[in-house]
N, CA, C and O atoms as CSV, one atom per row, in Angstrom:
chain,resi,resn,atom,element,x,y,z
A,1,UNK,N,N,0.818,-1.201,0.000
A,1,UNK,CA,C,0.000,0.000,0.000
A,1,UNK,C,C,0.854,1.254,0.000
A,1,UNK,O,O,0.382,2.351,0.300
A,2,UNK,N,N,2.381,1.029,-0.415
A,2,UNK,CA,C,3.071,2.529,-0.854
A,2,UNK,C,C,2.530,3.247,-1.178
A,2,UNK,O,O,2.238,4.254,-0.532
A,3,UNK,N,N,2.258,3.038,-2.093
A,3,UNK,CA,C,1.373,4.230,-3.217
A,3,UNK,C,C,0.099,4.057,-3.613
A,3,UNK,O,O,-0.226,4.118,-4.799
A,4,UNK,N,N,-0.942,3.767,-2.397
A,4,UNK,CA,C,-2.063,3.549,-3.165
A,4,UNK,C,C,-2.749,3.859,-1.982
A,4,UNK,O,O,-2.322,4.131,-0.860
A,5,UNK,N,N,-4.252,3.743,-2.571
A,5,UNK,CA,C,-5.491,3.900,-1.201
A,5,UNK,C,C,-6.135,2.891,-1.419
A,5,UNK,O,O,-6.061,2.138,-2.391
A,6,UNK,N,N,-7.222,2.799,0.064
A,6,UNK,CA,C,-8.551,2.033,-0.186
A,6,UNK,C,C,-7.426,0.668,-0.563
A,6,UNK,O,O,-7.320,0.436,-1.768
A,7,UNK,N,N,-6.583,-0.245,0.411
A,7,UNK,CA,C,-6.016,-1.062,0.657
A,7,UNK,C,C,-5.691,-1.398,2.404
A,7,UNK,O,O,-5.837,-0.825,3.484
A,8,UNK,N,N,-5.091,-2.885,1.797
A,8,UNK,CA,C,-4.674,-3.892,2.886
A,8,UNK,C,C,-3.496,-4.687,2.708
A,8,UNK,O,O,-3.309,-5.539,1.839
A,9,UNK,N,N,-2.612,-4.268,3.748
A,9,UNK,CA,C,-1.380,-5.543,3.975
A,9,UNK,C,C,-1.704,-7.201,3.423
A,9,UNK,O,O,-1.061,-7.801,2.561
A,10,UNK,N,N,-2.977,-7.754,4.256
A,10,UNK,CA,C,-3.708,-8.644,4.006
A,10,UNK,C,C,-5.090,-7.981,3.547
A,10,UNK,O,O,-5.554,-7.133,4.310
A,11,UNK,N,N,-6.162,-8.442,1.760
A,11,UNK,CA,C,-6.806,-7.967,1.285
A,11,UNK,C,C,-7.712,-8.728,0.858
A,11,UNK,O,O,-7.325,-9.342,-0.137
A,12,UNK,N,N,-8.751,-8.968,1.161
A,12,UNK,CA,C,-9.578,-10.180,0.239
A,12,UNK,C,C,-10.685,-9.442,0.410
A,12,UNK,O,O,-10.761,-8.475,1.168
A,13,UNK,N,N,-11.926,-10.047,-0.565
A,13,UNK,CA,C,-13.225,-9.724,-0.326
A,13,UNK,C,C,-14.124,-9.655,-1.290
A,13,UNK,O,O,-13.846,-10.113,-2.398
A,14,UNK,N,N,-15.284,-9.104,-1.050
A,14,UNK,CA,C,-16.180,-9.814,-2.343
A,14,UNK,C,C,-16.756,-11.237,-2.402
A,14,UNK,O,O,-17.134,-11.718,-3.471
A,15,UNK,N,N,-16.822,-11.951,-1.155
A,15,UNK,CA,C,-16.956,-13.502,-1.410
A,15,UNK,C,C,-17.519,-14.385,-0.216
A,15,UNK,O,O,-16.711,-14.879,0.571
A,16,UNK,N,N,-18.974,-14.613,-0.047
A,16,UNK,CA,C,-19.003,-15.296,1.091
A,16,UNK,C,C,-18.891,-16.499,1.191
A,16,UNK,O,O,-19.784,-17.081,1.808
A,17,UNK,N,N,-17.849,-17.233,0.668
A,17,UNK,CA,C,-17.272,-18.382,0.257
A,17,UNK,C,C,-15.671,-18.311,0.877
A,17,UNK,O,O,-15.107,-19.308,1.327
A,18,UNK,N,N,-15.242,-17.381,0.835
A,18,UNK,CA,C,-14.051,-17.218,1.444
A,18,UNK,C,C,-13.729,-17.542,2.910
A,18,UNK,O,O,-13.001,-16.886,3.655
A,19,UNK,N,N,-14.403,-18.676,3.193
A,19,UNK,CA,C,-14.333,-19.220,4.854
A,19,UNK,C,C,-13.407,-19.426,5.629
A,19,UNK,O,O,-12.437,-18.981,5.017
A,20,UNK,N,N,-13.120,-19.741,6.409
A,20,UNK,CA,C,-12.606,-20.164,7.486
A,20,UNK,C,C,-10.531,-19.986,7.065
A,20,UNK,O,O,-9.547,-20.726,7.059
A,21,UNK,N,N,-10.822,-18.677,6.810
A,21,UNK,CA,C,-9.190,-17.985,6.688
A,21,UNK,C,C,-8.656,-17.523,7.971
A,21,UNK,O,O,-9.404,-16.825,8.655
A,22,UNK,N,N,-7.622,-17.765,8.361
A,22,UNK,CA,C,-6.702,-17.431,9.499
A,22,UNK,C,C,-5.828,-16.384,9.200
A,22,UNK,O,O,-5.118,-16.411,8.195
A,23,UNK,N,N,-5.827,-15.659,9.831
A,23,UNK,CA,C,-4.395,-14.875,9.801
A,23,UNK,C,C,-4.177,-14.559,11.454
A,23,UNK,O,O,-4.863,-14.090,12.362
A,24,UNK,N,N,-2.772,-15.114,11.290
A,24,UNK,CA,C,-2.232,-15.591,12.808
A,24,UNK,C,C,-0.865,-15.316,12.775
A,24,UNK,O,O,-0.110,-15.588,11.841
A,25,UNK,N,N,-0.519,-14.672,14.007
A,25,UNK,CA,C,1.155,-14.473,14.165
A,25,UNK,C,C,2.188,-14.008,13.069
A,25,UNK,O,O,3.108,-14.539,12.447
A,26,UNK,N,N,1.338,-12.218,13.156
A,26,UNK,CA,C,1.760,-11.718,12.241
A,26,UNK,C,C,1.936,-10.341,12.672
A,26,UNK,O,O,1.210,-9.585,13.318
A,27,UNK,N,N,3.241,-10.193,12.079
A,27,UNK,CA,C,3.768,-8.458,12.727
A,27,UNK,C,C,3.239,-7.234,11.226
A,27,UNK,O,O,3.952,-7.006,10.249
A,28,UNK,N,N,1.766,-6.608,11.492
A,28,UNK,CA,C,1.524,-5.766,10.734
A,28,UNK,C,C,1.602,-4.262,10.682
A,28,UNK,O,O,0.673,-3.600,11.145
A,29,UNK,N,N,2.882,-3.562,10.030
A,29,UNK,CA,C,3.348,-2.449,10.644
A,29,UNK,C,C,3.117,-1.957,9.650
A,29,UNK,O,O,2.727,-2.755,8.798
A,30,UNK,N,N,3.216,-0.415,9.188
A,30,UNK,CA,C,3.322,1.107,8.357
A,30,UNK,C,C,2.761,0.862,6.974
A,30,UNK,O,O,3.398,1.035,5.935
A,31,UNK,N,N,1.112,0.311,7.080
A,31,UNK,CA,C,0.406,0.429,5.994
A,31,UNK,C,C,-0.209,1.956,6.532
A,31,UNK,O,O,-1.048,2.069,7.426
A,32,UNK,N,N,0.329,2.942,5.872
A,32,UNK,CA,C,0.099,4.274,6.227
A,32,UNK,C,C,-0.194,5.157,4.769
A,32,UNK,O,O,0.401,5.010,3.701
A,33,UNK,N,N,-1.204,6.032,5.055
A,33,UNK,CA,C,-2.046,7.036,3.882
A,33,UNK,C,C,-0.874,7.875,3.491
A,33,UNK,O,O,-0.557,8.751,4.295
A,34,UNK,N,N,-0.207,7.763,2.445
A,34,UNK,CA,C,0.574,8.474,2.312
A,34,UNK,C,C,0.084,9.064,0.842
A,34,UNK,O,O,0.928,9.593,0.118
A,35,UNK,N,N,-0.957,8.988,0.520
A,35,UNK,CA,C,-1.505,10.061,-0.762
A,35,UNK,C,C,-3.363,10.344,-0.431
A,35,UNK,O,O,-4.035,9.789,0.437
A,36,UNK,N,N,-3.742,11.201,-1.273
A,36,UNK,CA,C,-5.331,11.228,-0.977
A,36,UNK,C,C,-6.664,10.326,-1.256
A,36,UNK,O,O,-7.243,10.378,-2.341
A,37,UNK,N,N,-6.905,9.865,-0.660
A,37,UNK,CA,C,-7.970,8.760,-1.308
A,37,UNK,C,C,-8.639,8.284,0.614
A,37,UNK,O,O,-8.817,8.782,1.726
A,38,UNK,N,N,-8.788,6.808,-0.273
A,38,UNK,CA,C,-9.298,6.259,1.078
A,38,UNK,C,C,-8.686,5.665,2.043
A,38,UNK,O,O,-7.514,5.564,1.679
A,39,UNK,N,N,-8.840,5.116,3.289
A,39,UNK,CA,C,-7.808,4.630,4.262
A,39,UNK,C,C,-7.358,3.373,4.035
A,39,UNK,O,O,-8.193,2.502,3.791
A,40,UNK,N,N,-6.149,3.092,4.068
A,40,UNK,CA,C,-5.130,2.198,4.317
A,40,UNK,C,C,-5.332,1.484,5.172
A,40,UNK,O,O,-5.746,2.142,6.126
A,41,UNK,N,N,-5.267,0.259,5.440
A,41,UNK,CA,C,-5.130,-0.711,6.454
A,41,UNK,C,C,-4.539,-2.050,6.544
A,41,UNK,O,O,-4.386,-2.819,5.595
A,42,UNK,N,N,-4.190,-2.284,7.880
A,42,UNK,CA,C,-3.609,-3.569,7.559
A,42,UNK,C,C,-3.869,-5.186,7.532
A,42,UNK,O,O,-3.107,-6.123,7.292
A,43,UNK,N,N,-5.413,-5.124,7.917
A,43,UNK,CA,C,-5.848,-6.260,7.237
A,43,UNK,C,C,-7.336,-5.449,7.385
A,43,UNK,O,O,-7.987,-4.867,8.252
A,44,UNK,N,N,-7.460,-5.925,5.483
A,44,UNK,CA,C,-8.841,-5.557,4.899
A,44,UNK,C,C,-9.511,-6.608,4.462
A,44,UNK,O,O,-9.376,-7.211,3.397
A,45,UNK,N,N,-10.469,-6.857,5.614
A,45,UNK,CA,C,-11.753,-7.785,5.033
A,45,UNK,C,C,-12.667,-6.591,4.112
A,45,UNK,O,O,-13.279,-5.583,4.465
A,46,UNK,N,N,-12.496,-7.060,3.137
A,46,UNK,CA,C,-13.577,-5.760,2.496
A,46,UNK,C,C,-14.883,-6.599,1.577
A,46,UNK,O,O,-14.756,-7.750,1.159
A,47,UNK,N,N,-15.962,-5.859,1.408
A,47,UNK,CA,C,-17.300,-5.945,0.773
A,47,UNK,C,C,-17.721,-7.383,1.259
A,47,UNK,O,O,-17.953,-8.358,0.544
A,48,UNK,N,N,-17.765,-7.302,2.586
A,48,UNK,CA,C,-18.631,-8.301,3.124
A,48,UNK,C,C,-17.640,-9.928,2.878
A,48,UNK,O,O,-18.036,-10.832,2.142
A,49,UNK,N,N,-16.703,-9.963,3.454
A,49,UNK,CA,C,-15.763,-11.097,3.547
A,49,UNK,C,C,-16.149,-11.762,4.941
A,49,UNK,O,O,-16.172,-11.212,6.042
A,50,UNK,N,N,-16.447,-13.077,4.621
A,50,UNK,CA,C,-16.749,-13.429,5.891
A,50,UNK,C,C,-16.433,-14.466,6.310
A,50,UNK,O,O,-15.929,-15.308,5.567
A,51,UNK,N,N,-16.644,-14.690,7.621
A,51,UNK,CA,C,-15.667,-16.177,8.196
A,51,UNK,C,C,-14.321,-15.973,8.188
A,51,UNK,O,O,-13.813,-17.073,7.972
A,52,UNK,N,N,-13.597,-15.261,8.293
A,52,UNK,CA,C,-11.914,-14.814,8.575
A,52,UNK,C,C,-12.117,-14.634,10.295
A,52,UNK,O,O,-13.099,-14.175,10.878
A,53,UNK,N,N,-10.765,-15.191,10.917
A,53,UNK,CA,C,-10.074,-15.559,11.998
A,53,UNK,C,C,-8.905,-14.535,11.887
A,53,UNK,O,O,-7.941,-14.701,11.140
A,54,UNK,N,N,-9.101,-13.358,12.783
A,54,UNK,CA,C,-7.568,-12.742,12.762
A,54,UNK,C,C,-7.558,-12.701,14.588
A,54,UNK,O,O,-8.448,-12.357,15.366
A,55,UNK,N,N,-6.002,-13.262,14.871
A,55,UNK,CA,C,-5.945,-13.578,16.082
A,55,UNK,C,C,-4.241,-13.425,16.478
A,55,UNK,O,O,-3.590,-13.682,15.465
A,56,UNK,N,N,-3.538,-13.155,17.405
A,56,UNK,CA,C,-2.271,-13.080,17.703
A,56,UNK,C,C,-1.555,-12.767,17.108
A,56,UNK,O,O,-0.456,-13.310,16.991
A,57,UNK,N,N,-2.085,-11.387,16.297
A,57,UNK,CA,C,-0.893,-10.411,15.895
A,57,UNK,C,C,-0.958,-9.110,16.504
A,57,UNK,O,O,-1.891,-8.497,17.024
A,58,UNK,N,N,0.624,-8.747,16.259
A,58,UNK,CA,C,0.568,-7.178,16.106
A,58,UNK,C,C,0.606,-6.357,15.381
A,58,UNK,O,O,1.152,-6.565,14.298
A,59,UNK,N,N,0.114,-5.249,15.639
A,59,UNK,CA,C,-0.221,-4.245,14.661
A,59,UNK,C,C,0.440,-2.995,15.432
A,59,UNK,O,O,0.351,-2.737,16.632
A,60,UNK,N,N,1.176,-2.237,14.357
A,60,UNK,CA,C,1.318,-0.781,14.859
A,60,UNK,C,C,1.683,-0.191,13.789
A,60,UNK,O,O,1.785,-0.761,12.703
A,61,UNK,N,N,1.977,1.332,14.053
A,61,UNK,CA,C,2.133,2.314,12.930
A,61,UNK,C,C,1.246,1.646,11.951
A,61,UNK,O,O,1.717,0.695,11.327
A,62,UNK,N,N,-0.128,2.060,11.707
A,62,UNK,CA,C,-1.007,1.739,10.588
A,62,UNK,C,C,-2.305,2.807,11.016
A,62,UNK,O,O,-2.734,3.268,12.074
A,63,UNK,N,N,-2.681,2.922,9.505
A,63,UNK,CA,C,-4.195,3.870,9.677
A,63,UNK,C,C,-4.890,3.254,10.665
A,63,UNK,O,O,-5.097,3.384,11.871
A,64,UNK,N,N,-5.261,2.355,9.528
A,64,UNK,CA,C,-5.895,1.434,10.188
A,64,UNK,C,C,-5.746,-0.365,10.610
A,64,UNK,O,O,-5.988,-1.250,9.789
A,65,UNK,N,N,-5.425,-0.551,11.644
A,65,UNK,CA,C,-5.180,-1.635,11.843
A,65,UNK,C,C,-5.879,-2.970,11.140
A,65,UNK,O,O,-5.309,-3.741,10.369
A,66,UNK,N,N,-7.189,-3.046,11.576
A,66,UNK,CA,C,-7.961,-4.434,10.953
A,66,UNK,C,C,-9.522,-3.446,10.338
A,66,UNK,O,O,-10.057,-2.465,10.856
A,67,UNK,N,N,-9.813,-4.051,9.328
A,67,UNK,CA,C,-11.464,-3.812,8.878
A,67,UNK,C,C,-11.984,-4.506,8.339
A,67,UNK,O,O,-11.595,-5.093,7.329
A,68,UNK,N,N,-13.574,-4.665,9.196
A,68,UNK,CA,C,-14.401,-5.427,8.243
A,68,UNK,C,C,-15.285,-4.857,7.788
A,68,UNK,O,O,-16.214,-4.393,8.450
A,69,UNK,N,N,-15.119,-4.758,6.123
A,69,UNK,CA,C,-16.232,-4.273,5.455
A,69,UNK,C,C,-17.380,-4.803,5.010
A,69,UNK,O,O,-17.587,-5.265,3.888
A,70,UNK,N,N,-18.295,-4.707,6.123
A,70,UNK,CA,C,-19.792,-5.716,6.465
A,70,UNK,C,C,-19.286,-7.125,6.797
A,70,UNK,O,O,-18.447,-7.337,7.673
A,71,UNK,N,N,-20.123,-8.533,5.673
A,71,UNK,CA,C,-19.485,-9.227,5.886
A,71,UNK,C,C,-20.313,-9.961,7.440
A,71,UNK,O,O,-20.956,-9.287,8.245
A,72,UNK,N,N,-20.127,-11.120,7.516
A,72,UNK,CA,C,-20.716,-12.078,9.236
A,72,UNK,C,C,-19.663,-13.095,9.513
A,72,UNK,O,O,-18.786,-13.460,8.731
A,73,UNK,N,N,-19.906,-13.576,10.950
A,73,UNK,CA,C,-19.014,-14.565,11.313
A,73,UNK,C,C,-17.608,-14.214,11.056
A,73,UNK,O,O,-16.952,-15.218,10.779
A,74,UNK,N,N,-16.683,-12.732,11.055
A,74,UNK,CA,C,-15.722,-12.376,11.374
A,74,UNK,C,C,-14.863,-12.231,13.009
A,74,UNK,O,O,-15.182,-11.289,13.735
A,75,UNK,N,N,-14.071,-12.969,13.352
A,75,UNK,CA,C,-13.651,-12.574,14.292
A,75,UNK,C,C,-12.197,-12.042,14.199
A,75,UNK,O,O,-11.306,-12.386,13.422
A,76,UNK,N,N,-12.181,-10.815,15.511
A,76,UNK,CA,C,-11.290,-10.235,15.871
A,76,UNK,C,C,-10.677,-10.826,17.180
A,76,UNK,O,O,-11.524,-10.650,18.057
A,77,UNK,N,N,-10.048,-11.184,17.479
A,77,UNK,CA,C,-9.565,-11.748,18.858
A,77,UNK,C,C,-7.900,-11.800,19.135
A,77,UNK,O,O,-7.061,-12.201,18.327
A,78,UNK,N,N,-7.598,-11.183,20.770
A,78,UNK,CA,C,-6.369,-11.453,20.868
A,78,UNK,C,C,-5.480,-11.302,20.137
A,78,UNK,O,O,-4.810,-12.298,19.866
A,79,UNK,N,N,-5.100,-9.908,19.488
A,79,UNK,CA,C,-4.420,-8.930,19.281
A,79,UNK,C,C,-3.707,-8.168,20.015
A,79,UNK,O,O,-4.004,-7.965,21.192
A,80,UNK,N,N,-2.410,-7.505,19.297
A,80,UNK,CA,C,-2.078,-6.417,19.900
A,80,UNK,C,C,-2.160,-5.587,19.099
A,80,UNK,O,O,-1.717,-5.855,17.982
A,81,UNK,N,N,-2.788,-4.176,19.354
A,81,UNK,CA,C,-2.551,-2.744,18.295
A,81,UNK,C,C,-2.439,-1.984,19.276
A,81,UNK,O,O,-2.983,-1.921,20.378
A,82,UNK,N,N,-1.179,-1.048,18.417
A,82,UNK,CA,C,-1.314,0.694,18.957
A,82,UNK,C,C,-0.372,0.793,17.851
A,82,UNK,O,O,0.248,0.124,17.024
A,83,UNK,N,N,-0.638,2.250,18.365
A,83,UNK,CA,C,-0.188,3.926,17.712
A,83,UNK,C,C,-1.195,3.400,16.074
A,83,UNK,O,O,-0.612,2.505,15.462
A,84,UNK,N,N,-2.194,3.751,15.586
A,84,UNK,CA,C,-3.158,3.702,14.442
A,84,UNK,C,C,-3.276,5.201,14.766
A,84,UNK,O,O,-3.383,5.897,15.776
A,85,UNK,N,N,-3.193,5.410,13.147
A,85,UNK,CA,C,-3.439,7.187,13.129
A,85,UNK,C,C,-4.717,7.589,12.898
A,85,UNK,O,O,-5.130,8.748,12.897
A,86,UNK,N,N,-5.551,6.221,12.632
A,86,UNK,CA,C,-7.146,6.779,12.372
A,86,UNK,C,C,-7.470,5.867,13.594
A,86,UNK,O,O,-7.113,6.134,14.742
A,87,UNK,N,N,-8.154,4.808,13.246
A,87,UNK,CA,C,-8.687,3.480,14.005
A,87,UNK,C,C,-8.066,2.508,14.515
A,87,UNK,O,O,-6.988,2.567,13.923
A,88,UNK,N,N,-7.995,1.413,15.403
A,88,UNK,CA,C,-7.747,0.053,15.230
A,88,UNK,C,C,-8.505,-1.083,14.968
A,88,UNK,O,O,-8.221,-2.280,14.931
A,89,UNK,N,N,-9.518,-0.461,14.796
A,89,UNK,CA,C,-10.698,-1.534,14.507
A,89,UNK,C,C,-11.646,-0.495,13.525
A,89,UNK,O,O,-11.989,0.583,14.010
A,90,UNK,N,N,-11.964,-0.771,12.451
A,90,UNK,CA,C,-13.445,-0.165,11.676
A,90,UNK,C,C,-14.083,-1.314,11.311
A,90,UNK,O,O,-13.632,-2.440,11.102
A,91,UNK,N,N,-15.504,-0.757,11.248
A,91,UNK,CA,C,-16.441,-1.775,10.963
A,91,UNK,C,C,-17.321,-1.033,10.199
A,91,UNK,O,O,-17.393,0.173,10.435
A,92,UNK,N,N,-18.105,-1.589,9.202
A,92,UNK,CA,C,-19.104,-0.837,8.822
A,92,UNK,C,C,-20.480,-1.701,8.031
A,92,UNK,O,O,-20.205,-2.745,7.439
A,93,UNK,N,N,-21.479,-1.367,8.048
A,93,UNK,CA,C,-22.323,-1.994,7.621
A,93,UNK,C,C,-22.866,-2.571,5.796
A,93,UNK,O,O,-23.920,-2.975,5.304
A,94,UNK,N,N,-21.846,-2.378,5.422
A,94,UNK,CA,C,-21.734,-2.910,3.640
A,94,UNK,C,C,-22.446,-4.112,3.705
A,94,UNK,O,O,-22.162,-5.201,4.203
A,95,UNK,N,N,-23.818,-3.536,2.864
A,95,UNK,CA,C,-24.900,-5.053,2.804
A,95,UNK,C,C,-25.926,-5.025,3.034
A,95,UNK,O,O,-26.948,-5.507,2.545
A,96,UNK,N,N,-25.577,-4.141,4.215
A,96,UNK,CA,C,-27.642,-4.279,5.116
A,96,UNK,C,C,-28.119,-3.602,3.906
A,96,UNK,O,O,-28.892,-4.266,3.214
A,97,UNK,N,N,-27.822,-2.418,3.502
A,97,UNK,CA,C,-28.909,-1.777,2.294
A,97,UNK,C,C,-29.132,-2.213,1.404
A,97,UNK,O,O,-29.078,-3.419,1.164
A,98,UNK,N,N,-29.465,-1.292,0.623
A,98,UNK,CA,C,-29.554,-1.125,-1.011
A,98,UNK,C,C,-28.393,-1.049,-1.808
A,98,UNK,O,O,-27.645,-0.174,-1.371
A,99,UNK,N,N,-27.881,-1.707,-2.956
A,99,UNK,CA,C,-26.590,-1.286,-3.403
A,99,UNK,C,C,-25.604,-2.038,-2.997
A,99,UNK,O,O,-25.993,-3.075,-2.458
A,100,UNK,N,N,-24.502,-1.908,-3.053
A,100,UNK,CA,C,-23.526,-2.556,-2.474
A,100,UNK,C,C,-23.322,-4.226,-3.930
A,100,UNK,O,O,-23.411,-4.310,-5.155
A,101,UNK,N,N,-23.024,-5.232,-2.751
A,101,UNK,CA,C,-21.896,-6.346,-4.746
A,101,UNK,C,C,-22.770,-7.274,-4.527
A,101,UNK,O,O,-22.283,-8.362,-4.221
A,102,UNK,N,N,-24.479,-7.176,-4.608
A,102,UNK,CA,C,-25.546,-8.506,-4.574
A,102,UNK,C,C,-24.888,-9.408,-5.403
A,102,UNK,O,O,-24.519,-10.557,-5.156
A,103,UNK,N,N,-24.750,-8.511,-6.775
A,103,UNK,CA,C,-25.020,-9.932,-8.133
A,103,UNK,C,C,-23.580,-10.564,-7.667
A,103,UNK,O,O,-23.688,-11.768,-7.439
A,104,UNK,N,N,-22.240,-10.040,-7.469
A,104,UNK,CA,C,-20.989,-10.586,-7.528
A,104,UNK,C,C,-20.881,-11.503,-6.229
A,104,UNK,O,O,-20.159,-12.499,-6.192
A,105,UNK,N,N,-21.624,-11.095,-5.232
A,105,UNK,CA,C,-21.706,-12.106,-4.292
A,105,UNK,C,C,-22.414,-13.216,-4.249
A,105,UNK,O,O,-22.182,-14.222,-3.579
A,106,UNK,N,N,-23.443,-12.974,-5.112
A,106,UNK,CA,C,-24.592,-13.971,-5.595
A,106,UNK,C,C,-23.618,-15.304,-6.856
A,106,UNK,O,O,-23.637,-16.533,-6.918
A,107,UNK,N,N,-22.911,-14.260,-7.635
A,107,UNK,CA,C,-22.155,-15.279,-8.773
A,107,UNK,C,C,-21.067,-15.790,-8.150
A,107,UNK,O,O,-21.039,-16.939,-8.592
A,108,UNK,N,N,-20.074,-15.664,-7.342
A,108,UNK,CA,C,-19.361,-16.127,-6.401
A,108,UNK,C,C,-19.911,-17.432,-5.476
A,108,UNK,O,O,-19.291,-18.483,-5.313
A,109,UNK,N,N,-21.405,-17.048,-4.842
A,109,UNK,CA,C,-21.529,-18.336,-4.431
A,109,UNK,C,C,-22.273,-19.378,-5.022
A,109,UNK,O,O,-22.397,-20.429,-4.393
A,110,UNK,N,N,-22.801,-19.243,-6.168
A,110,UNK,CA,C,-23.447,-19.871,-6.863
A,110,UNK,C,C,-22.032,-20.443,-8.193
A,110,UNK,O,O,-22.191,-20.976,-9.291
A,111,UNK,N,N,-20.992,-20.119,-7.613
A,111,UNK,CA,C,-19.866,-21.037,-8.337
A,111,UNK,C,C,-19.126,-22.318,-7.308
A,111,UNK,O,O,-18.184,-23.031,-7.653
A,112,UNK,N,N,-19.882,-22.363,-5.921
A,112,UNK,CA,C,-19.191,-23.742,-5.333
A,112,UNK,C,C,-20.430,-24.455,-5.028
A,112,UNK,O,O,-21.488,-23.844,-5.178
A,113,UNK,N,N,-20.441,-25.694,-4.608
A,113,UNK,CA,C,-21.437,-26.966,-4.058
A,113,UNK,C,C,-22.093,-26.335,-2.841
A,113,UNK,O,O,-22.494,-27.224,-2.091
A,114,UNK,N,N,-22.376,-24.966,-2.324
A,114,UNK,CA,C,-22.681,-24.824,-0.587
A,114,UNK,C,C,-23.956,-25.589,-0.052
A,114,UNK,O,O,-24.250,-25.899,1.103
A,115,UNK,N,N,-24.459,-25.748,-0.948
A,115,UNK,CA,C,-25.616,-26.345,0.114
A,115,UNK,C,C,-25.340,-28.267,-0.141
A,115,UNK,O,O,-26.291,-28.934,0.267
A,116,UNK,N,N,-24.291,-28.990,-0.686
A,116,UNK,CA,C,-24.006,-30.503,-0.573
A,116,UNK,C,C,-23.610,-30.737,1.044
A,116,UNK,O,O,-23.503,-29.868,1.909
A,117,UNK,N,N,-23.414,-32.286,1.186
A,117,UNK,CA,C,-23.334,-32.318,2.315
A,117,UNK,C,C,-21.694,-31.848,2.995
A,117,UNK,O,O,-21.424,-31.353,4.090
A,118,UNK,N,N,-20.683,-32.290,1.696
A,118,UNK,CA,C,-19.585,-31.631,2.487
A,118,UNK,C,C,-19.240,-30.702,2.651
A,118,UNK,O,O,-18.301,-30.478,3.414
A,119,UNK,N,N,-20.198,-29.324,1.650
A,119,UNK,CA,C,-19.862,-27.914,2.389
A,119,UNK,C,C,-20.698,-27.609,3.296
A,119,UNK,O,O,-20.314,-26.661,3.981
A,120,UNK,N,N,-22.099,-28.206,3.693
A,120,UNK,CA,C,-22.517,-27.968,4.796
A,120,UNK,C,C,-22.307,-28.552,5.973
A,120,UNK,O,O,-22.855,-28.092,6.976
A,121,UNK,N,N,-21.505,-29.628,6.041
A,121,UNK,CA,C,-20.906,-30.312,6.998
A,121,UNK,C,C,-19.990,-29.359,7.673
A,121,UNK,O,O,-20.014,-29.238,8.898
A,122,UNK,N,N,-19.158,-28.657,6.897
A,122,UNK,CA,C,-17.853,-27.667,7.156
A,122,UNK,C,C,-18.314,-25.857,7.271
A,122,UNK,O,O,-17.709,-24.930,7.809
A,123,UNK,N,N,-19.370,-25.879,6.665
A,123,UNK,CA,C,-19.508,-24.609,6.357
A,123,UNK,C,C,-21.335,-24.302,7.050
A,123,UNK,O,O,-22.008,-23.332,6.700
A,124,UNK,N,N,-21.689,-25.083,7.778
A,124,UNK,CA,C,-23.134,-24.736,8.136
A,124,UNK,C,C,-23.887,-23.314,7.501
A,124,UNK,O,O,-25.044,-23.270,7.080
A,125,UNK,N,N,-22.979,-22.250,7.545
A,125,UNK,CA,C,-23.912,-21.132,7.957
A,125,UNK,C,C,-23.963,-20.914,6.371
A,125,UNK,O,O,-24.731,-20.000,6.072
A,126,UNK,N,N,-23.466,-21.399,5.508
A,126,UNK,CA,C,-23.552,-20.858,3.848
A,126,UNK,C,C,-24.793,-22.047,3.347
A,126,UNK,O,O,-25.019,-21.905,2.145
A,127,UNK,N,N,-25.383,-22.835,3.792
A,127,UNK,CA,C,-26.271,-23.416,4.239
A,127,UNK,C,C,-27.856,-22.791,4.318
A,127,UNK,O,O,-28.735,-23.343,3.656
A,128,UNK,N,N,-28.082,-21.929,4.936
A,128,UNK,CA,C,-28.830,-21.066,5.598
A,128,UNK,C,C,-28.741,-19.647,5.296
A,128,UNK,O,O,-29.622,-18.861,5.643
A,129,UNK,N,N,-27.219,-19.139,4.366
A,129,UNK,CA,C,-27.112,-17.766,3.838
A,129,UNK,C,C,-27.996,-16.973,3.623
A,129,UNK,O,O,-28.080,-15.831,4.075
A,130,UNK,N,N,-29.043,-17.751,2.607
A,130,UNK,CA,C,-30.335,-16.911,1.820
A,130,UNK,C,C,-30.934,-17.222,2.897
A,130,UNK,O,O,-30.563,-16.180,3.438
A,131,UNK,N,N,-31.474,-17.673,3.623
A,131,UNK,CA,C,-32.420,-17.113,4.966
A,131,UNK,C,C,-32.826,-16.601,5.024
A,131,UNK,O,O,-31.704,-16.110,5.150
A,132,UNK,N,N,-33.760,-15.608,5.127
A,132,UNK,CA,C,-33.839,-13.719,5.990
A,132,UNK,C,C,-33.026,-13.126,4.989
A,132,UNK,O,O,-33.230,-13.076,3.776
A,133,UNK,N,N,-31.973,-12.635,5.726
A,133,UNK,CA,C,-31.455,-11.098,5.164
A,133,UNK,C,C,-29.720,-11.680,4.989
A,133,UNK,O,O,-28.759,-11.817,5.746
A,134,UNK,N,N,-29.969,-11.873,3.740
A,134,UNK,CA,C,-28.125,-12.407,3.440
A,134,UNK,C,C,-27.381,-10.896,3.951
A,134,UNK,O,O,-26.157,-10.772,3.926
């Protein structure tokens, strides 16, 4: 993220298929805004990435430390952060509305098996996705 905005050290997203990712024991330092745009961070769950595990790292010198952009079943746990020049944690609600990546999240999961028995064996909640209110 030298030279860029609206990034992540670690970056994924777009995909509620993207399950059960770890990021563990990891030193995330000086993803920092160094031009005009949007914030920098150092791990970006973005447009509703869900099911990621970030756990026993550190973070410092960064905008923003960790974000999840919308997205369910994310956890944050057992970390260390400081010195973030904006946040160490953002969250925001990408999804509940109107707008936002229906069809790309829709064609994303309608490209694996989720409702067979071995992704619902492993993956229960993609199972039950369309429910209510994906």
């Amino acid at each position: 993220c030298l030279n860029a905005t609206d990034c992540g050290a670690f970056h994924t997203g777009r995909d509620w298929t993207y399950r059960g990712n770890v990021i563990r024991y990891n030193h995330i330092h000086e993803t920092l805004h160094k031009m005009p745009g949007a914030d920098n961070r150092g791990i970006m769950l973005d447009d509703e990435c869900s099911s990621t595990l970030i756990e026993h790292n550190v973070f410092y010198n960064n905008q923003v430390h960790a974000n999840i952009g919308g997205g369910r079943d994310n956890v944050i746990r057992n970390n260390v952060m400081y010195n973030a020049t904006s946040y160490s944690v953002q969250l925001d609600g990408r999804g509940l509305g109107a707008g936002g990546h229906r069809d790309d999240l829709m064609r994303n999961l309608d490209k694996v098996p989720y409702q067979s028995a071995l992704w619902t064996s492993r993956y229960p909640e993609l199972a039950t996705l369309m429910d209510g209110n994906p």
